[in-house]
C-alpha positions in Angstrom: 0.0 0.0 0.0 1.1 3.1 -1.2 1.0 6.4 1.5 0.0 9.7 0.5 1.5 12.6 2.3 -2.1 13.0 3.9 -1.9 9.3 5.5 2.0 9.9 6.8 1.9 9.7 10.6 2.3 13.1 12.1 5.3 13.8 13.7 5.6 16.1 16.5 6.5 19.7 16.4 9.8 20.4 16.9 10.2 23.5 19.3 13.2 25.8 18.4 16.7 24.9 20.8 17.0 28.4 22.7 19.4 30.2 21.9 22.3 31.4 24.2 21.6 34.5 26.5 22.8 37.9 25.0 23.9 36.1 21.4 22.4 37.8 18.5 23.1 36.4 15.1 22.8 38.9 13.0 25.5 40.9 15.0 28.4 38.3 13.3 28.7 40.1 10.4 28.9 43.8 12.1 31.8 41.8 14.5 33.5 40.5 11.0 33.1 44.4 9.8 34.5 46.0 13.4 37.6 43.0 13.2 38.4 44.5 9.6 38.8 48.0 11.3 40.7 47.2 13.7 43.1 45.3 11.4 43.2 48.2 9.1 44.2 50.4 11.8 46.5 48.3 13.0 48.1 47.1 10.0 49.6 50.3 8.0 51.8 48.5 5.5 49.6 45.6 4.7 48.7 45.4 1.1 45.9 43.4 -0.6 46.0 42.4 -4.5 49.0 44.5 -4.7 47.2 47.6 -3.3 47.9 49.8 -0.2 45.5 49.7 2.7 47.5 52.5 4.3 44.4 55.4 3.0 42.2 53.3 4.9 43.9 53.8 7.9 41.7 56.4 9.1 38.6 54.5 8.1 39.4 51.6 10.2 39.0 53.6 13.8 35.1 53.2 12.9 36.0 49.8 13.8 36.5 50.4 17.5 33.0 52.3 17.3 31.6 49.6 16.2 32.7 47.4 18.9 31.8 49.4 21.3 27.9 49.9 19.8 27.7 45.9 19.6 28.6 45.8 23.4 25.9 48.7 23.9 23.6 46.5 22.3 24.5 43.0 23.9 24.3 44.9 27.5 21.3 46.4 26.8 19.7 43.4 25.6 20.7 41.1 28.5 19.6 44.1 30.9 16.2 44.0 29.5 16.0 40.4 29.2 16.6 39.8 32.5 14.4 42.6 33.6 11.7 40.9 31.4 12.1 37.5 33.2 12.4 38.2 36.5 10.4 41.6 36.6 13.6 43.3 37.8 17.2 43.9 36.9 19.4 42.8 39.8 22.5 45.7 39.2 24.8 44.0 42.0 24.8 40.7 40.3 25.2 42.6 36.8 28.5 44.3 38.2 29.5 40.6 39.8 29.3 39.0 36.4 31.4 42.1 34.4 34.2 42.2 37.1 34.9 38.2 37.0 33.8 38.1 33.0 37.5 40.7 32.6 39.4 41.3 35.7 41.1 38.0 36.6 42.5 38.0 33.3 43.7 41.3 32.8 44.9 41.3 36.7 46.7 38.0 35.9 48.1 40.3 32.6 49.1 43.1 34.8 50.7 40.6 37.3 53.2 39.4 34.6 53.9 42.5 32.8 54.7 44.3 36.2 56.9 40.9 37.0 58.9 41.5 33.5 59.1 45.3 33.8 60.7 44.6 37.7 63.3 42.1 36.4 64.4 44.6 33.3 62.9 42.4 30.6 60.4 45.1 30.0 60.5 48.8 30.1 57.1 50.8 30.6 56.1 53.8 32.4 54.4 52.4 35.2 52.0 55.5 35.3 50.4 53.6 32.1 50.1 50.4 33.9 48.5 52.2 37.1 45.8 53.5 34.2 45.8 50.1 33.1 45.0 48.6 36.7 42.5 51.6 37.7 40.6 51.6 34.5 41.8 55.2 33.4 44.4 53.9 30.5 42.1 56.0 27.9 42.7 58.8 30.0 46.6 58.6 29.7 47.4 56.4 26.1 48.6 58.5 23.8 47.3 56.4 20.9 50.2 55.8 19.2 53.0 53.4 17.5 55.5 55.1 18.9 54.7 55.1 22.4 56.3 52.4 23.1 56.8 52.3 26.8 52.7 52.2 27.1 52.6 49.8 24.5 52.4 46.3 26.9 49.1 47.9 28.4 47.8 50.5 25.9 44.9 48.8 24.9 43.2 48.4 28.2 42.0 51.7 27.4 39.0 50.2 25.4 38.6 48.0 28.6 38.4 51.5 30.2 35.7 52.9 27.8 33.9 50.3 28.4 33.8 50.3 32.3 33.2 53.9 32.0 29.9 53.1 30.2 28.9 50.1 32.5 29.4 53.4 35.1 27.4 55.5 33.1 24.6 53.2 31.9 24.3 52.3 36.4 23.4 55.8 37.2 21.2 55.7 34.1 19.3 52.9 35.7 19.6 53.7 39.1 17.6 57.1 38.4 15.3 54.7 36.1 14.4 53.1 39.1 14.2 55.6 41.3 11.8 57.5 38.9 10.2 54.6 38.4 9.5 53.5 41.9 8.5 57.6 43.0 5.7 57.1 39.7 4.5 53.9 40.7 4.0 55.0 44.5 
């Protein structure tokens, strides 16, 4: 006996796996796009088919932007998931979860570039890895190629920028709240 696909047995419906908290497809492609920036302005005398990507250069820093508006977004998003699950966003255990997501890392970082610079393998200005350690690097870095004795620690000051906004976006919420609460009283 032949079966019609009206006689098939029906399977069930298959729900849709969850996906991870905070990951957003469609934000690959704008990473791939902010990596490419960041290369470009990193990478001065690369060429590509025989072509200079040095006027580029200044293009690339948009790169950086980027990054920084896809974190914007990913915080955002997991603020108001989880304020959309639990009926609140807990801002204590937000903090928790960014200082142990970074700092042991860039601690354990700090710990072994201090360790070089003390036994002369190194030699920085330790005023760039104090900014480093306190989160102020972007305060200090000069930005550039040449400054080579912040060069060991001269990118923590995008990990700067972006404790500054986790700051920023706190009081933001806080005064959410407490708007919030005085409205709803």
């Amino acid at each position: 006996m032949l079966r019609t696909p009206m006689s098939a047995p029906a399977r069930p419906k298959e729900r849709p796996t969850p996906r991870k908290s905070g990951y957003i497809p469609s934000l690959d492609g704008w990473r791939a796009i902010a990596i490419l920036g960041v290369m470009l302005v990193h990478e001065v005398r690369g060429t590509l088919a025989g072509h200079s990507l040095a006027p580029y250069q200044d293009i690339g820093g948009y790169g950086v932007d980027l990054f920084f508006a896809i974190s914007g977004i990913l915080i955002t998003t997991r603020i108001l998931e989880e304020e959309s699950i639990c009926g609140f966003f807990d801002i204590k255990k937000f903090y928790i979860r960014r200082f142990f997501r970074i700092q042991p890392a860039a601690w354990l970082y700090l710990a072994v570039i201090a360790c070089l610079t003390a036994a002369g393998f190194l030699h920085i200005y330790w005023r760039h890895w104090f900014g480093a350690l306190g989160m102020y690097e972007n305060f200090i870095y000069e930005g550039t190629q040449n400054d080579y004795h912040g060069f060991f620690v001269g990118h923590f000051w995008s990990l700067a920028v972006e404790e500054h906004f986790y700051i920023l976006l706190s009081v933001f919420l806080l005064r959410r709240l407490c708007t919030s609460s005085a409205t709803s009283a």
